[in-house]
N, C-alpha and C positions, 0 to 999 in steps of 0.2 A: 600441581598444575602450574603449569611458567605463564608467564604474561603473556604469550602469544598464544597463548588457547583460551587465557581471559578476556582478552578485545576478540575475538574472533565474530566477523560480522554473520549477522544471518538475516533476511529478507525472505519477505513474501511479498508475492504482485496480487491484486486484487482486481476482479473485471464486473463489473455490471452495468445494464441496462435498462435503465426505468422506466425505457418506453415498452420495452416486452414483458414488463414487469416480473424479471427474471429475481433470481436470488443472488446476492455477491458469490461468485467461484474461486477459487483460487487457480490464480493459472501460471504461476512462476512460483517457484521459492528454493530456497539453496544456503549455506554458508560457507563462509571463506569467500575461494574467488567466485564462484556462483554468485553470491549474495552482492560483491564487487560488482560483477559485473551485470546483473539486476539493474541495482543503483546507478550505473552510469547509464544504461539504457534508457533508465526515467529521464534521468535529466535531460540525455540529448533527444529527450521526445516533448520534454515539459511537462514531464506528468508530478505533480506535485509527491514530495514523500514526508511520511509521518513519521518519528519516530517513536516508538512503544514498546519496548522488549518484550513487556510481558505478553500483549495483544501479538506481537509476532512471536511468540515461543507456543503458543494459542496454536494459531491459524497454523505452523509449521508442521502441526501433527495432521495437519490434514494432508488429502491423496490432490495431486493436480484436477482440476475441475472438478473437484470437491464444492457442496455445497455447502456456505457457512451456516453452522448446525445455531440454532434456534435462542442458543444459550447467549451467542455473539453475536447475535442481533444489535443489541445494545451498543456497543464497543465500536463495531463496525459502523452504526450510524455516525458516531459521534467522528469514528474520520471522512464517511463522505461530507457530513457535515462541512468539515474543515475542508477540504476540498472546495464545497462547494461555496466557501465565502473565500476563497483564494478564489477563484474565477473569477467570481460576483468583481472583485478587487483588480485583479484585473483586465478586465474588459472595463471596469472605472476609468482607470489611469488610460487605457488603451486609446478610448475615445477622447479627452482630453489631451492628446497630443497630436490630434491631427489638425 
């Protein structure tokens, strides 16, 4: 295997809604330029990214709008989690700047 099959990015996007008390879907995922071009998409939407290989080597077997199977419950809270104290964070700093 050469180094450029070893860095070889791979991403998943994750969607949920915990006002429809929906389950996390998987609705993106890809490697290489896919995976690229994923990750830029976040950014320039500001949607925070996590990084996890193993958790994204997981979620990558899944089909698009797959729902995350019961076992990755866990795993998955722990990134909305983190998500959800990066907001918490900043909408902090947000409002202290005006």
């Amino acid at each position: 295997m050469n180094e450029r099959q070893q860095t070889r990015k791979e991403a998943v996007a994750l969607s949920y809604n915990p006002l429809n008390a929906d389950i996390p879907k998987v609705i993106a995922k890809g490697k290489g330029k896919i995976a690229e071009n994923i990750l830029e998409q976040a950014k320039a939407h500001n949607i925070p990214i996590q990084e996890d290989p193993n958790l994204v080597q997981l979620l990558g077997q899944l089909d698009l709008n797959e729902a995350i199977p019961e076992e990755l419950y866990q795993a998955v809270a722990e990134v909305f989690a983190f998500i959800y104290r990066l907001d918490q964070l900043h909408e902090k700093y947000s409002d202290n700047s005006h």
